[in-house]
One Martini backbone bead per residue (centre of mass of N, CA, C, O) as a GRO file, in nm:
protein
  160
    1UNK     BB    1  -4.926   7.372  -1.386
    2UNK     BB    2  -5.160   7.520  -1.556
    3UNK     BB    3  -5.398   7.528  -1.807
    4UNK     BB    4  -5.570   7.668  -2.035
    5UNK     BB    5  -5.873   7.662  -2.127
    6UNK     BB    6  -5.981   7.592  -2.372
    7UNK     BB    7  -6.187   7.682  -2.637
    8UNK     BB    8  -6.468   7.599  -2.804
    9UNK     BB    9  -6.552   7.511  -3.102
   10UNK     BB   10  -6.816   7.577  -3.302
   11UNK     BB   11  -6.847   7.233  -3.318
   12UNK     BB   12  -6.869   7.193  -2.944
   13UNK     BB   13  -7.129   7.297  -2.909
   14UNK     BB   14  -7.418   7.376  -2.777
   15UNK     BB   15  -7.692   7.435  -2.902
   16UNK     BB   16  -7.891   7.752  -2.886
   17UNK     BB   17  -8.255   7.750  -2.952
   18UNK     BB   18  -8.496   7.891  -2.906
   19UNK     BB   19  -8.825   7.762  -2.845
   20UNK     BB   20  -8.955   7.983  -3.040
   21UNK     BB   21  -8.807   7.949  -3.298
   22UNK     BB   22  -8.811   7.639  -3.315
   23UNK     BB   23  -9.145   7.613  -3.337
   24UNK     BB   24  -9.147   7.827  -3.569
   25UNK     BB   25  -8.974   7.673  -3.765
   26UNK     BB   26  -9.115   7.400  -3.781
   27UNK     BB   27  -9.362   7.511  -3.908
   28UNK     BB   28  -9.247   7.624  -4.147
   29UNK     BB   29  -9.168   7.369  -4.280
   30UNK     BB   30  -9.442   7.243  -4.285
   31UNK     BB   31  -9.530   7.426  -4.484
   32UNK     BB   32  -9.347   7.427  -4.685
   33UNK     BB   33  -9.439   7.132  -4.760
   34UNK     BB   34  -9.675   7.149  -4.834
   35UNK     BB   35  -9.639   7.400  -5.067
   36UNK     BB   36  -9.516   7.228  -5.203
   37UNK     BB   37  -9.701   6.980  -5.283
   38UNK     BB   38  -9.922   7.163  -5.392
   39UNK     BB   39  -9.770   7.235  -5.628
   40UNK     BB   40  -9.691   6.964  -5.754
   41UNK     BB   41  -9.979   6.856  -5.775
   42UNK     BB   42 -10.054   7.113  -6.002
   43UNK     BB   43  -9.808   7.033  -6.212
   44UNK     BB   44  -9.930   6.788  -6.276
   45UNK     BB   45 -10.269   6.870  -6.320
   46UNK     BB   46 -10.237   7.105  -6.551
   47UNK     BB   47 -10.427   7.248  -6.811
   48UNK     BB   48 -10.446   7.429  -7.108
   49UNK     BB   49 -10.343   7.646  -7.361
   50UNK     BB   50 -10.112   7.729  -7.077
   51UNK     BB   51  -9.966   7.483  -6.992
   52UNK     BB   52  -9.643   7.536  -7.001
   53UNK     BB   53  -9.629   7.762  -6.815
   54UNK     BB   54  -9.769   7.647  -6.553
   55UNK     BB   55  -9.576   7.442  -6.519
   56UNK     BB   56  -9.338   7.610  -6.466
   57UNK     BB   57  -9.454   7.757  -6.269
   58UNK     BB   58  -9.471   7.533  -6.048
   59UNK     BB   59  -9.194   7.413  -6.074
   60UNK     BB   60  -9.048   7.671  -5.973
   61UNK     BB   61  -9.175   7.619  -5.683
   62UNK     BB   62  -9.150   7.387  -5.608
   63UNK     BB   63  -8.811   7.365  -5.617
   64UNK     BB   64  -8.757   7.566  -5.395
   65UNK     BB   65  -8.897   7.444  -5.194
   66UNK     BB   66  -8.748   7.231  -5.143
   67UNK     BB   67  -8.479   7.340  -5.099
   68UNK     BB   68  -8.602   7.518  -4.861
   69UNK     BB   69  -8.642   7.226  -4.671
   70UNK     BB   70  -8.378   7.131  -4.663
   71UNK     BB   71  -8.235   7.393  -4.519
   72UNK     BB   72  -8.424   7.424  -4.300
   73UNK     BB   73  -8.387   7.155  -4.162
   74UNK     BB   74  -8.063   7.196  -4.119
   75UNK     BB   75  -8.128   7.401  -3.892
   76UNK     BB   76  -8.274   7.236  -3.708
   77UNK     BB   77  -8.061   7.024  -3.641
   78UNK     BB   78  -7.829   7.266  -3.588
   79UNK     BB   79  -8.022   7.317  -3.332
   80UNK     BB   80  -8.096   6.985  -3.209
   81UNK     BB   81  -8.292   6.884  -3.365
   82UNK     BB   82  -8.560   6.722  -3.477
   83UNK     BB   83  -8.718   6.562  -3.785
   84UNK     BB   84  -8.994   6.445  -3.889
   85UNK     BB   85  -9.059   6.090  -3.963
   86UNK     BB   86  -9.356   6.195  -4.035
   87UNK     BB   87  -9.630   6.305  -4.172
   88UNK     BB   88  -9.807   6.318  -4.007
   89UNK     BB   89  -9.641   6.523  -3.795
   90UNK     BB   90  -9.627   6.735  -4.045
   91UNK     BB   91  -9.909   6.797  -4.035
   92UNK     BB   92  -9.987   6.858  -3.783
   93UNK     BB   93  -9.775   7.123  -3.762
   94UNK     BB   94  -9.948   7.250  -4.011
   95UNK     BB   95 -10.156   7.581  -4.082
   96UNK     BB   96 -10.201   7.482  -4.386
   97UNK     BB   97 -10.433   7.411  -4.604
   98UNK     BB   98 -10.546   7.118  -4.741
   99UNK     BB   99 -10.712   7.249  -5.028
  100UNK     BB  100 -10.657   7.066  -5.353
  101UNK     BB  101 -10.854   6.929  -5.386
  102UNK     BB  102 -11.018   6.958  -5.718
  103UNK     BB  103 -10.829   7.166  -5.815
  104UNK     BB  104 -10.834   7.280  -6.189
  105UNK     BB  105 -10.798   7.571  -6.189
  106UNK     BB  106 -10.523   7.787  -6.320
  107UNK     BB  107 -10.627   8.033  -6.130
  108UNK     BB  108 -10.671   7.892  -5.847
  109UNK     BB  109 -10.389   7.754  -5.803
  110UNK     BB  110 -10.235   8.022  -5.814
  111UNK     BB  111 -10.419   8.165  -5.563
  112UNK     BB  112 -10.316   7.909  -5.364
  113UNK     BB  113 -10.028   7.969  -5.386
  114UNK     BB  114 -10.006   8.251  -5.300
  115UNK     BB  115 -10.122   8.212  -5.052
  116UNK     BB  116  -9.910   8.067  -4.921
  117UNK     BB  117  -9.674   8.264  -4.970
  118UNK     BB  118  -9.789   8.437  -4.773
  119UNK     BB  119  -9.762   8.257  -4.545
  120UNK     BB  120  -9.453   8.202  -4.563
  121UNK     BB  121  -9.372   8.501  -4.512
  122UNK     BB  122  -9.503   8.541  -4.212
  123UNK     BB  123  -9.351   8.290  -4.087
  124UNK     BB  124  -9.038   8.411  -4.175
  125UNK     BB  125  -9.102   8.696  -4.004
  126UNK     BB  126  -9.102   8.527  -3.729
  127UNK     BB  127  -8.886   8.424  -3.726
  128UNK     BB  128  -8.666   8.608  -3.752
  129UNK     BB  129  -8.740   8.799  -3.515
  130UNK     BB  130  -8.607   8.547  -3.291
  131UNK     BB  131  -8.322   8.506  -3.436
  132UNK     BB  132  -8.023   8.449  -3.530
  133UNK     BB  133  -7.773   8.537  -3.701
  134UNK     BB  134  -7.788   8.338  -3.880
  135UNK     BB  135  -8.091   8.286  -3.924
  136UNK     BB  136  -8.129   8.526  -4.034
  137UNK     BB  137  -8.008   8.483  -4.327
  138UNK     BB  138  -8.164   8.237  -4.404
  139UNK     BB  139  -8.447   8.372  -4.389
  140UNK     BB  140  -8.386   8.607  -4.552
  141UNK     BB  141  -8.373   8.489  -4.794
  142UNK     BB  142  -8.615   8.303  -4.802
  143UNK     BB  143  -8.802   8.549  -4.817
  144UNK     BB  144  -8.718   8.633  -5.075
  145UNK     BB  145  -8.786   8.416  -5.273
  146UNK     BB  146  -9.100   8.388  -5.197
  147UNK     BB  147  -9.119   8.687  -5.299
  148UNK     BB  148  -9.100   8.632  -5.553
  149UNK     BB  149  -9.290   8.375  -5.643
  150UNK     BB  150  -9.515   8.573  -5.577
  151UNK     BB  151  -9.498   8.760  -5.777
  152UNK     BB  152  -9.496   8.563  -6.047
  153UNK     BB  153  -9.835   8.500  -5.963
  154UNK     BB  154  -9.914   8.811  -5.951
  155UNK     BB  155  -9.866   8.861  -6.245
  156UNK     BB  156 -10.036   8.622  -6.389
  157UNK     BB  157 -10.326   8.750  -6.267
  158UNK     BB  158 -10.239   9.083  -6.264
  159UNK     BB  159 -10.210   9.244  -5.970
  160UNK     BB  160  -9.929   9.432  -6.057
   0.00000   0.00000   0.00000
């Protein structure tokens, strides 16, 4: 008499993430990374008489983006991929331009945060669009989030 063969639990499977998914991701991944840096760097930076708003402002946005490096990252994994050991592979791989040196206007700090969460939204429905049922729950969190932290600088701009 033969057994009839188990199905394996779903952590027995072998991870299956389409390759444009995956390289959409890790590319999000990587700007994610930039633009909390960028972020953080801007927080530490910022001065003048609205110190203490902006500089929470721009916590407030690190912050986020940091949480969701991490997030973002354990679904690349959970999909089978390793996450890059170097700065520099992750430099690489982001689309983002490092283009925080000098920028000492909290208006302007302001408007480079801004262009990046909107670069990093528009990433993030390239991922959604491509995405499995999981990735894509995770995905459309991740794009509320940046959309929100989008709309409160673009409220400080007065842009709203």
């Amino acid at each position: 008499m033969t057994m009839p063969q188990q199905a394996p639990l779903s952590g027995d499977k072998k991870p299956t993430a389409s390759s444009t998914t995956t390289s959409k991701l890790k590319a999000l991944i990587a700007d994610n990374f930039l633009a909390y840096y960028k972020a953080h760097t801007f927080h530490l930076n910022v001065t003048g008489p609205d110190f203490a708003q902006y500089h929470g402002l721009f916590e407030e946005v690190y912050d986020k983006l940091w949480e969701w490096h991490d997030t973002l990252s354990e679904q690349l994994r959970q999909g089978g991929d390793m996450y890059p050991f170097t700065l520099a592979a992750v430099a690489k791989m982001a689309d983002l331009k490092d283009d925080a040196a000098g920028v000492t206007d909290c208006t302007k700090m302001i408007a480079a945060t801004c262009s990046d969460l909107e670069e990093l939204l528009a990433e993030g429905e390239g991922v959604y669009a491509t995405a499995d049922p999981a990735l894509e729950t995770v995905i459309g969190d991740y794009c509320a989030d940046v959309k929100k932290l989008c709309w409160k600088l673009s409220a400080t701009l007065g842009k709203c």
